[in-house]
C-alpha positions as a Markdown table, in Angstrom:
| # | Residue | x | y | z |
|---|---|---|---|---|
| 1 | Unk | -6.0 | -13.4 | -9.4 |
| 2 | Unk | -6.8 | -10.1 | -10.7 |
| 3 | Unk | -10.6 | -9.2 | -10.7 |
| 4 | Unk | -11.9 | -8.6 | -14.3 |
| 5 | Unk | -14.8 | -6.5 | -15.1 |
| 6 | Unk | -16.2 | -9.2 | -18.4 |
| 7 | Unk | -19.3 | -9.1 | -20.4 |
| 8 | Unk | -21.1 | -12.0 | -21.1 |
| 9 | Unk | -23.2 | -12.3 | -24.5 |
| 10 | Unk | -25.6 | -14.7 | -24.7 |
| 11 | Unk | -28.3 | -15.7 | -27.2 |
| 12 | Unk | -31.9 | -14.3 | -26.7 |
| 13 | Unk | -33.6 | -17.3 | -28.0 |
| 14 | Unk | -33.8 | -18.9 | -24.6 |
| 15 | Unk | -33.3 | -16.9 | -20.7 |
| 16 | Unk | -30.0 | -17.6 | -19.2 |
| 17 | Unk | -30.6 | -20.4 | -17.7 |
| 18 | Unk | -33.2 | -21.8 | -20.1 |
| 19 | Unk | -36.6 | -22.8 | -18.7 |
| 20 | Unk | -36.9 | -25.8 | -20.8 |
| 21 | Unk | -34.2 | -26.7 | -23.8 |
| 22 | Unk | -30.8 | -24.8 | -24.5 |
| 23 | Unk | -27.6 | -25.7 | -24.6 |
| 24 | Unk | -25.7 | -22.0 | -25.2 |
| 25 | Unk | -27.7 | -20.4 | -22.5 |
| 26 | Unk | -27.1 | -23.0 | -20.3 |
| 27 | Unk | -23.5 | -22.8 | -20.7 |
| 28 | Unk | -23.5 | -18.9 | -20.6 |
| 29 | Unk | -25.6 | -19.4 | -17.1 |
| 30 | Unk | -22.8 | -21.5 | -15.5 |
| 31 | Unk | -20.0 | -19.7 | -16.6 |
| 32 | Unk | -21.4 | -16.5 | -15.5 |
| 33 | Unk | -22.3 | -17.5 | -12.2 |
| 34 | Unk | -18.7 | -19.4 | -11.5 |
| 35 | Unk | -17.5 | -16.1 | -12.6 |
| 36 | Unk | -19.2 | -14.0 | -10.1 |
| 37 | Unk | -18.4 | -16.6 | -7.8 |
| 38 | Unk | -14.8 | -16.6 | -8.6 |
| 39 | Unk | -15.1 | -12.8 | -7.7 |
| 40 | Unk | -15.2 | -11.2 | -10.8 |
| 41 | Unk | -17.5 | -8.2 | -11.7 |
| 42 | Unk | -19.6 | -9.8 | -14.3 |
| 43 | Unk | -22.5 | -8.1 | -16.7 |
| 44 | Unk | -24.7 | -10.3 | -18.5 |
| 45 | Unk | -26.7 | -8.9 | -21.7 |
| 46 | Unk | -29.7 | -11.7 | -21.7 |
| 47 | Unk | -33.7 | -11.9 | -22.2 |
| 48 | Unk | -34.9 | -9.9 | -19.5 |
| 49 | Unk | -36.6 | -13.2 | -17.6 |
| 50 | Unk | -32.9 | -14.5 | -17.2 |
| 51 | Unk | -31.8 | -15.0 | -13.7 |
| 52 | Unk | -28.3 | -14.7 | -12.8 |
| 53 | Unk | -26.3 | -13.2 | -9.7 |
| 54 | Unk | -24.3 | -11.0 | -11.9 |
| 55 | Unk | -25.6 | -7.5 | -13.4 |
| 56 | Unk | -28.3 | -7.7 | -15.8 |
| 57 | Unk | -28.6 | -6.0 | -18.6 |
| 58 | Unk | -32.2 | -6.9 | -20.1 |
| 59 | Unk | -32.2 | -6.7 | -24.2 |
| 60 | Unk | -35.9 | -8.2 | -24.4 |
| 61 | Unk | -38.4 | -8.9 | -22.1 |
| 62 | Unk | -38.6 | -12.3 | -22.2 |
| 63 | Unk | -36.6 | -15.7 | -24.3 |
| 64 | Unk | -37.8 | -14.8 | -27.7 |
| 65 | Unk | -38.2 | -18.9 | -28.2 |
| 66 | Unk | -41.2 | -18.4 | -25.8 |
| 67 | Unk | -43.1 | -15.0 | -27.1 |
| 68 | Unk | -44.6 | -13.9 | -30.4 |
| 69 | Unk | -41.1 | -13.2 | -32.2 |
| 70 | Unk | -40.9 | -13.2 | -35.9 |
| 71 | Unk | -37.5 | -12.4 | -36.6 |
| 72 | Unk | -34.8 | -13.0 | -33.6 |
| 73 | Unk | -32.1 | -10.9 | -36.1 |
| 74 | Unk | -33.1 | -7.3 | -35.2 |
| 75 | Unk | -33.3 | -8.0 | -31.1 |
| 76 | Unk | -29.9 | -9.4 | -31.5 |
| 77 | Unk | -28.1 | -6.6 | -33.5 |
| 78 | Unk | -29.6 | -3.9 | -30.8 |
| 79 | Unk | -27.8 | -5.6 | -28.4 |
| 80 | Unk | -24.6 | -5.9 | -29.8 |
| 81 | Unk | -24.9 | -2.1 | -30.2 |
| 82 | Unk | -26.1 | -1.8 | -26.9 |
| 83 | Unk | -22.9 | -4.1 | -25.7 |
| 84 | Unk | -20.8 | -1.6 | -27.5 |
| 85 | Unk | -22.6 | 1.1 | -26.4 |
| 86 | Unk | -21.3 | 0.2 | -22.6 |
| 87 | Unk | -17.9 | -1.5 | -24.2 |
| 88 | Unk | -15.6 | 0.9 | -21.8 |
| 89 | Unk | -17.1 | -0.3 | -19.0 |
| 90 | Unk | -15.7 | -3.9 | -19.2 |
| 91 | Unk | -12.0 | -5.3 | -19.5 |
| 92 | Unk | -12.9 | -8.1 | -22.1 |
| 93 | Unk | -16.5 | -8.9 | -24.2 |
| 94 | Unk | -17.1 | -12.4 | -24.2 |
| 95 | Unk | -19.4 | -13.0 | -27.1 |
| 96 | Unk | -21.9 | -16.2 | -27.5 |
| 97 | Unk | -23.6 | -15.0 | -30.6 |
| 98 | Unk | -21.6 | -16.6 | -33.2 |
| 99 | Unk | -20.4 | -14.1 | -36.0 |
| 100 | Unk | -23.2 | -11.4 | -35.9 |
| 101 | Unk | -20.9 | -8.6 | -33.5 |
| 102 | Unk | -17.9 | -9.2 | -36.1 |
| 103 | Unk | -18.3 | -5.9 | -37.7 |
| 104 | Unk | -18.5 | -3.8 | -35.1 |
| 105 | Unk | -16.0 | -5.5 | -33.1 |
| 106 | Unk | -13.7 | -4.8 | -35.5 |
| 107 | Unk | -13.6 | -0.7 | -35.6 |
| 108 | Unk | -13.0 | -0.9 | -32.2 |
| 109 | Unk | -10.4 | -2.0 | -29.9 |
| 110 | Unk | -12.1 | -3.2 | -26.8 |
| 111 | Unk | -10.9 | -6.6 | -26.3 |
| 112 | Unk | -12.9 | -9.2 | -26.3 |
| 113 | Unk | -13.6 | -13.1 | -27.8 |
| 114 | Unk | -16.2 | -15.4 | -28.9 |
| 115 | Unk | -17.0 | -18.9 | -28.5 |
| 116 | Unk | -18.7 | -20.7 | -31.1 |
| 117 | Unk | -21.3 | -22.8 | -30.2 |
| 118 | Unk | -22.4 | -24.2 | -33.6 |
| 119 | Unk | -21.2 | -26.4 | -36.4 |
| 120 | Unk | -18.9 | -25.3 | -38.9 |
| 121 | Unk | -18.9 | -27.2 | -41.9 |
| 122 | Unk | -21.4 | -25.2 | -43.5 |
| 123 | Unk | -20.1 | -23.6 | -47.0 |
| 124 | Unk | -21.9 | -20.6 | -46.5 |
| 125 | Unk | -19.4 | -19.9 | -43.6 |
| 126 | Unk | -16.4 | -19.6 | -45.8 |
| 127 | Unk | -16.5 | -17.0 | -47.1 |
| 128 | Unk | -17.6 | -14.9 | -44.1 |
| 129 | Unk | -14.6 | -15.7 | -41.9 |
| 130 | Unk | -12.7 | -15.3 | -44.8 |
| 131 | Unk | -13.4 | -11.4 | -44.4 |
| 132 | Unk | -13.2 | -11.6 | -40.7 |
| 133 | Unk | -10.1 | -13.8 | -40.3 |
| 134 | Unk | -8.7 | -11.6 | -37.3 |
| 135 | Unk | -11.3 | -11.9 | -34.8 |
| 136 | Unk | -10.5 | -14.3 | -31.8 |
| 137 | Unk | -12.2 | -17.2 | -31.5 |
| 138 | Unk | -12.4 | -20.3 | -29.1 |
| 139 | Unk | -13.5 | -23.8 | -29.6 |
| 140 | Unk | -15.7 | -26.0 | -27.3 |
| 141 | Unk | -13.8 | -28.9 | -28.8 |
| 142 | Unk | -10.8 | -29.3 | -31.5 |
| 143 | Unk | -13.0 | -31.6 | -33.2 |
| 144 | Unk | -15.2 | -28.3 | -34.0 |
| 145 | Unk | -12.0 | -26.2 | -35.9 |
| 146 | Unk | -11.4 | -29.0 | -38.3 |
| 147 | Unk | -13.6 | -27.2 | -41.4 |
| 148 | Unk | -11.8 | -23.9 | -40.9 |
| 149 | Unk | -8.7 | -24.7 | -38.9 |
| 150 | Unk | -7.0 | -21.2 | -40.2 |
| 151 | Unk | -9.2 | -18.9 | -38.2 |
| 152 | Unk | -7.9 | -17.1 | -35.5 |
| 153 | Unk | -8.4 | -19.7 | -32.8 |
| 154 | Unk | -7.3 | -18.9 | -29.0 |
| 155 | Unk | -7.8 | -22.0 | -27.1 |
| 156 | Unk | -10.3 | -25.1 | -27.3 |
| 157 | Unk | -12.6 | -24.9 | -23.8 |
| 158 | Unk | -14.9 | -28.0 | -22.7 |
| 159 | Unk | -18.2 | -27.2 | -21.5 |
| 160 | Unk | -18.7 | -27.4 | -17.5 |
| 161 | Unk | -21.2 | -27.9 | -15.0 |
| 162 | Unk | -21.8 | -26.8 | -11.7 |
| 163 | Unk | -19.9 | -29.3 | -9.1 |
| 164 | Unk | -23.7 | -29.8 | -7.2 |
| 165 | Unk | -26.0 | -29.9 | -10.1 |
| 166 | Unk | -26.3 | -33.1 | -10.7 |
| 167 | Unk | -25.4 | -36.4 | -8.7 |
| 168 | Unk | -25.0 | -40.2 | -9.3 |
| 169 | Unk | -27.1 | -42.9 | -8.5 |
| 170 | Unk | -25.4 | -46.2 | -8.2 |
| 171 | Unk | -28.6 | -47.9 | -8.6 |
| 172 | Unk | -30.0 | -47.2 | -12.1 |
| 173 | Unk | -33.6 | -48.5 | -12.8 |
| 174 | Unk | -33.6 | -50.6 | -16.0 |
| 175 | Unk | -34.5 | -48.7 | -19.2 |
| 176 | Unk | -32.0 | -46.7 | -21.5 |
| 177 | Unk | -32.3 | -42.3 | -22.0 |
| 178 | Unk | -32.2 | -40.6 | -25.0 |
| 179 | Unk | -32.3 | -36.4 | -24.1 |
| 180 | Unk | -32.0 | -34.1 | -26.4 |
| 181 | Unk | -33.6 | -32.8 | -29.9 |
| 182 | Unk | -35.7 | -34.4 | -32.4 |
| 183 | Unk | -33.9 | -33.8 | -35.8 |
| 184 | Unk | -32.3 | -35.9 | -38.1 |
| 185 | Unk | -29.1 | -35.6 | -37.0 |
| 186 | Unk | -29.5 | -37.0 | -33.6 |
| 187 | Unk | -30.6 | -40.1 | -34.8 |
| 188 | Unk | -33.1 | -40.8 | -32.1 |
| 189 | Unk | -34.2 | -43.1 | -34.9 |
| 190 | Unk | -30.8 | -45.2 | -33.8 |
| 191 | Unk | -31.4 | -44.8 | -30.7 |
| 192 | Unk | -35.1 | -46.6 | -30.5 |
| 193 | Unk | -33.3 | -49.7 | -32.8 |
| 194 | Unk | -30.3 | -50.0 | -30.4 |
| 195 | Unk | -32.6 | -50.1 | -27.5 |
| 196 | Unk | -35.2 | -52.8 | -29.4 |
| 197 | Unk | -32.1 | -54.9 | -30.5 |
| 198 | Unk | -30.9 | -55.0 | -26.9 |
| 199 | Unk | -34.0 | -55.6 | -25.1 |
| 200 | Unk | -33.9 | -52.6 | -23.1 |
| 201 | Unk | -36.9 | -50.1 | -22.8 |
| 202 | Unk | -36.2 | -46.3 | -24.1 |
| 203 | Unk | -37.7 | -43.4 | -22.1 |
| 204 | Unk | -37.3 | -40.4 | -24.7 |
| 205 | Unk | -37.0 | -36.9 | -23.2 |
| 206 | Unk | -36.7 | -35.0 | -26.5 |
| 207 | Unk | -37.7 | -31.1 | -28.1 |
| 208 | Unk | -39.3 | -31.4 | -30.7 |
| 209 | Unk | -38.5 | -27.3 | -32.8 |
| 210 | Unk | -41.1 | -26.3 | -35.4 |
| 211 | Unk | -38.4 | -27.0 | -38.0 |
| 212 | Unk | -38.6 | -30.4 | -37.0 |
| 213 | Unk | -42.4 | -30.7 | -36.8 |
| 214 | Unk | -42.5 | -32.9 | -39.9 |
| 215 | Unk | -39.3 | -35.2 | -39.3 |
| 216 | Unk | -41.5 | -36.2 | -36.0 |
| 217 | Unk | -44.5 | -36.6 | -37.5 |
| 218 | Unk | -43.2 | -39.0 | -40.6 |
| 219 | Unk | -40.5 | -40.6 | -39.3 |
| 220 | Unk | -40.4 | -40.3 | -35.5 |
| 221 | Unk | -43.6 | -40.7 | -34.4 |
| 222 | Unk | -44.3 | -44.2 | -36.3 |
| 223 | Unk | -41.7 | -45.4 | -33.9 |
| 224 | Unk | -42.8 | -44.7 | -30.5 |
| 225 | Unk | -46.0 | -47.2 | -31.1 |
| 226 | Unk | -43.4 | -50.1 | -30.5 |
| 227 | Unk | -43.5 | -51.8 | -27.2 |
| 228 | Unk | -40.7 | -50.3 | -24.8 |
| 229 | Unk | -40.5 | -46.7 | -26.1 |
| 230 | Unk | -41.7 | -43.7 | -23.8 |
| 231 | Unk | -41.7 | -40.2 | -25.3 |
| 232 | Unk | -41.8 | -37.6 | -22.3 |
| 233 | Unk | -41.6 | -34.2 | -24.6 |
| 234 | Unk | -39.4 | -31.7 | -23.4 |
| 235 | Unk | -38.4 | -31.7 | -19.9 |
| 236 | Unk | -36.5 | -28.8 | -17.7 |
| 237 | Unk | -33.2 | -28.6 | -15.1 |
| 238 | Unk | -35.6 | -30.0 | -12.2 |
| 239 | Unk | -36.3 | -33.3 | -13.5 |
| 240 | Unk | -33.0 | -34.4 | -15.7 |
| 241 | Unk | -31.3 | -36.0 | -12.6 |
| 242 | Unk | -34.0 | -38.2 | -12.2 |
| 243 | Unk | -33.9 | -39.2 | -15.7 |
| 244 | Unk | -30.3 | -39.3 | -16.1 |
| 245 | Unk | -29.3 | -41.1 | -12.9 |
| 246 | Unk | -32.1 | -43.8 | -12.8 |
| 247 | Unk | -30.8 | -45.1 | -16.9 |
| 248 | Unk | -29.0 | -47.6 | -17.2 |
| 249 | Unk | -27.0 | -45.7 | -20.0 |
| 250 | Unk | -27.5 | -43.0 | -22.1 |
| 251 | Unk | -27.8 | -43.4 | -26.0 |
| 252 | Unk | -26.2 | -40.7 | -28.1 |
| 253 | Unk | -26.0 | -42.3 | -31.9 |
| 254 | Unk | -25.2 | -38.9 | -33.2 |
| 255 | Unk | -25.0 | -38.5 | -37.1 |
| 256 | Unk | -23.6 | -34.9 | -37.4 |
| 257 | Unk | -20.3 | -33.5 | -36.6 |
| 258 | Unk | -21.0 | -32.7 | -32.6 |
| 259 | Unk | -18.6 | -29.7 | -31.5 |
| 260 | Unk | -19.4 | -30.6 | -28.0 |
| 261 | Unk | -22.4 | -32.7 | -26.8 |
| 262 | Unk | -23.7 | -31.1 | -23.5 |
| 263 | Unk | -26.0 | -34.2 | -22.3 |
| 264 | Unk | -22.8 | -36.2 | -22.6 |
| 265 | Unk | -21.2 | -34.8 | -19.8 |
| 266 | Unk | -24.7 | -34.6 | -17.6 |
| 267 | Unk | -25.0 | -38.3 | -17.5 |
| 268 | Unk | -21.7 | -38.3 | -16.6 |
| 269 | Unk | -22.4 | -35.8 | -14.0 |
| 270 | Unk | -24.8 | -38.5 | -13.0 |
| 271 | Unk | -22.5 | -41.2 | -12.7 |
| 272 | Unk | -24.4 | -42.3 | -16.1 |
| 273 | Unk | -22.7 | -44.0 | -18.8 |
| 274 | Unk | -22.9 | -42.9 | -22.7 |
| 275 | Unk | -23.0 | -45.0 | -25.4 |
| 276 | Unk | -21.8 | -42.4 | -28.2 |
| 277 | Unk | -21.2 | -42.8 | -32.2 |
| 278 | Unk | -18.1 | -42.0 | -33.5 |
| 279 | Unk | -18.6 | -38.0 | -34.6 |
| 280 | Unk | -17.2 | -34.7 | -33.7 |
| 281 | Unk | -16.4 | -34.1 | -30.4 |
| 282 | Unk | -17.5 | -37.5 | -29.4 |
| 283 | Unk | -13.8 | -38.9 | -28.9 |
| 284 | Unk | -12.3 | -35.9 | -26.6 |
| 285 | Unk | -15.1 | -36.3 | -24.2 |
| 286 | Unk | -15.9 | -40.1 | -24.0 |
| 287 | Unk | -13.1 | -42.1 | -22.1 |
| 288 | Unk | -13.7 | -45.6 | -23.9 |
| 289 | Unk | -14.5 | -48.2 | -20.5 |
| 290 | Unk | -14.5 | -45.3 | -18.3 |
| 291 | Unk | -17.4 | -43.0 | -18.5 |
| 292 | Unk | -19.1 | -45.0 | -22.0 |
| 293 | Unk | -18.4 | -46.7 | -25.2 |
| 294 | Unk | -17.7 | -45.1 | -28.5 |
| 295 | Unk | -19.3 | -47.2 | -31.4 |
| 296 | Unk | -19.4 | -46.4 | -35.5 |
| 297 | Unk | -21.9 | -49.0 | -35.8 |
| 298 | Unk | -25.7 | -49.8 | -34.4 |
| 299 | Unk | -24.2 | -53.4 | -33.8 |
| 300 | Unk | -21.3 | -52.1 | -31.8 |
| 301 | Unk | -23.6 | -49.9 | -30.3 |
| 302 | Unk | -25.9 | -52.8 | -29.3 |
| 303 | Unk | -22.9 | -54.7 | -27.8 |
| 304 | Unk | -21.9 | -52.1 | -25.7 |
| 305 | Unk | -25.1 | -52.0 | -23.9 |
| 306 | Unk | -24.1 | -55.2 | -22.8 |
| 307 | Unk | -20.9 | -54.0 | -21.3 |
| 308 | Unk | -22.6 | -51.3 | -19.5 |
| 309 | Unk | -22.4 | -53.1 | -16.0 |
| 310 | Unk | -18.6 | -52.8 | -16.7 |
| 311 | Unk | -18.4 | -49.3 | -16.3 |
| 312 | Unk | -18.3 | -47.7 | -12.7 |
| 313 | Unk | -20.9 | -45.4 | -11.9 |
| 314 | Unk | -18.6 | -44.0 | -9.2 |
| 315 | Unk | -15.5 | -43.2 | -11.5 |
| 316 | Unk | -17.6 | -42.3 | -14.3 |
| 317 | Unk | -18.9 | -39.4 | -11.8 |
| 318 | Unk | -15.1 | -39.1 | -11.1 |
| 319 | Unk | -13.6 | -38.3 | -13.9 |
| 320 | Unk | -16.6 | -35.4 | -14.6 |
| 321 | Unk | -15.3 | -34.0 | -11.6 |
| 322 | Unk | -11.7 | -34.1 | -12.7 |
| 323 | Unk | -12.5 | -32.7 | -16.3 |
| 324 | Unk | -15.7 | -30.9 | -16.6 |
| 325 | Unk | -17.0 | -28.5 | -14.1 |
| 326 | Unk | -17.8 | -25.2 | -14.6 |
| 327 | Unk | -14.9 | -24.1 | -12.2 |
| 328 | Unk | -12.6 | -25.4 | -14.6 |
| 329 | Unk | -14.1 | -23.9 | -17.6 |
| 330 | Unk | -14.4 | -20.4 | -15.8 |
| 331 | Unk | -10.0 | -20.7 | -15.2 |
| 332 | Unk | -9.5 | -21.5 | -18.7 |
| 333 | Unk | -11.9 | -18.7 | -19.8 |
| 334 | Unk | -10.4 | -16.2 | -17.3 |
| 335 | Unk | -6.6 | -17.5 | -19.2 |
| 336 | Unk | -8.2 | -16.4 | -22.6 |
| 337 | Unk | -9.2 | -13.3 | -21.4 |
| 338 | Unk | -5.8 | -12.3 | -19.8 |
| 339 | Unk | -4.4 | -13.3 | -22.9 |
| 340 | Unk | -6.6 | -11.2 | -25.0 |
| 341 | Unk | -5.8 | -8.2 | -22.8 |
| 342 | Unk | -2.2 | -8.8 | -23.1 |
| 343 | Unk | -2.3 | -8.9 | -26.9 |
| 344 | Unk | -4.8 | -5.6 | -26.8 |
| 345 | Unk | -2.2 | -4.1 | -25.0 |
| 346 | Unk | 0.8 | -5.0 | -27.3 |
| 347 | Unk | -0.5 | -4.5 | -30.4 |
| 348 | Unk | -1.8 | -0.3 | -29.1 |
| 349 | Unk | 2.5 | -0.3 | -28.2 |
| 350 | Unk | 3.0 | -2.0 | -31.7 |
| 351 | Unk | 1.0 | 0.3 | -33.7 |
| 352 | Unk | 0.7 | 3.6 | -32.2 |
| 353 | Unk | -0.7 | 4.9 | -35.0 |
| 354 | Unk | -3.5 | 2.6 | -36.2 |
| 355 | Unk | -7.1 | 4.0 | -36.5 |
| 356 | Unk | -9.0 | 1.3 | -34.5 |
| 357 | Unk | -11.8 | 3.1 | -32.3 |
| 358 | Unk | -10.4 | 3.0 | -28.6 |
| 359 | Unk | -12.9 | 3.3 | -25.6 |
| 360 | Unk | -11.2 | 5.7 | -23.2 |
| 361 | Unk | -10.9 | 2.9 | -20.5 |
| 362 | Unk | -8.6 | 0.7 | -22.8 |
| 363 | Unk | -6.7 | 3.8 | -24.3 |
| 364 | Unk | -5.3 | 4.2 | -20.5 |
| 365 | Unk | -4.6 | 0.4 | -20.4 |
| 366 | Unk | -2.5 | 0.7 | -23.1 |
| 367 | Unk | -0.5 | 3.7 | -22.0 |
């Protein structure tokens, strides 16, 4: 395999990896360092408190999610310049930042793509992809291109985890997880009925984000006086396998279209099974009997943590390792990025005489 010199994006919200909550900059973190370990010359623009075995290139001193910041938009747009500024030192850009590079990355011709992380059904979107319908993107799940399937989509890659990071524990302790956020969409109101209806106790390991605050405080927080339910706040990388491993199941009642649905694959990861509603991405990463149960339904969803003793904590670890580890999801990265230098190359040899800004490396590539 031919060694690529790639730029990794990330967010500056959290540090690459995130000290507490983050699922981008978790991602960004594994694929980086399966990268690097792959043996590929890797530069990652990050907070400067990131930690990562591949060259660092700090855009703020630390996870603007932790400091004083007011506005995260002008720290991100000096590092897309800054990105640009070192552009001809890379073979491809891999950007994590949603749409905010797409004007610059237009007037030039560095090669390069960008994930999106985020939902898409938003209206507000239209019209901005609409203007920037050429820039290559790539899906986490197909479930996430179904608002705006016409965009200029590469390739759908699942998220994956380090082989080691987790590990299973065939002998859970008795209570049902819930990990994640505290918003509206998660539903961890669901989750707290399914576990009531089934008898189960709920140990809660949740963010709550200041947008959030008052969701928590009116409709959350009524519910964690019943008998059973144990909020534990935010909790880091150190102490999920504990969590994950000892439940019985995880509950992920979802009411949102999901593009992906990291904690998913980390029970699995823990041999863990999930117990998932019937949104986004949910279908392409739960295998029904294998590693959970998807339900459209609290009922349903109540049933199947009856049926949870049916599920192997063993294969449900196995088929993680079959499907998502970050080794996988660094190969089908690395095929993106070949393919996006191909394409650079083809289309300089196509049109010799368009005006797209060319960084001196990628002018020779092309000759």
């Amino acid at each position: 395999m031919k060694k690529l010199r790639i730029a990794q994006v990330a967010p500056l919200y959290e540090s690459v990896p995130p000290q507490l909550y983050g699922g981008t900059e978790r991602i960004v973190a594994y694929l980086t360092e399966e990268l690097v370990r792959q043996g590929h010359d890797v530069t990652l623009f990050a907070s400067g408190d990131s930690q990562t075995s591949a060259r660092l290139v700090p855009v703020c001193q630390r996870a603007l999610r932790l400091g004083e910041c007011i506005d995260p938009l002008p720290h991100h747009l000096i590092m897309v310049e800054e990105v640009y500024r070192r552009a001809a030192e890379y073979d491809v850009i891999h950007f994590h930042v949603d749409y905010l590079h797409f004007p610059v990355s237009r007037r030039y011709g560095a090669p390069q793509i960008t994930t999106l992380h985020g939902r898409l059904d938003l209206p507000d979107l239209v019209p901005l992809y609409r203007e920037f319908p050429d820039m290559p993107l790539s899906s986490i799940s197909d479930a996430q291109r179904q608002p705006l399937p016409w965009l200029n989509w590469q390739g759908t890659v699942y998220h994956g985890l380090p082989e080691d990071l987790l590990g299973c524990d065939d002998e859970p302790q008795g209570y049902l997880a819930f990990l994640g956020r505290v918003s509206p969409e998660k539903r961890l109101d669901l989750a707290i009925e399914i576990a009531q209806r089934a008898g189960l106790p709920l140990c809660i390991a949740a963010k709550v984000d200041r947008a959030d605050r008052e969701y928590y405080e009116q409709v959350i927080r009524p519910l964690l006086r019943q008998p059973g339910v144990e909020f534990l706040g935010e909790i880091g990388e150190r102490d999920k396998r504990a969590f994950l491993a000892g439940a019985r199941g995880l509950l992920f009642p979802i009411d949102w279209p999901e593009p992906f649905g990291l904690v998913m694959i980390e029970a699995m990861a823990c041999g863990t099974p999930v117990i998932a509603f019937r949104r986004g991405s949910v279908p392409e990463v739960i295998d029904p009997g294998k590693t959970g149960f998807v339900c459209s339904t609290v009922e349903e969803a109540v049933e199947a943590v009856a049926r949870l003793p049916e599920v192997s904590r063993q294969g449900c670890r196995k088929v993680f390792e079959q499907r998502f580890t970050a080794a996988r999801m660094a190969r089908d990265y690395v095929n993106l990025y070949q393919r996006q230098l191909e394409r650079a190359v083809d289309g300089r040899r196509d049109h010799p005489d368009q005006r797209t800004v060319l960084h001196p490396r990628h002018q020779l590539a092309s000759r």
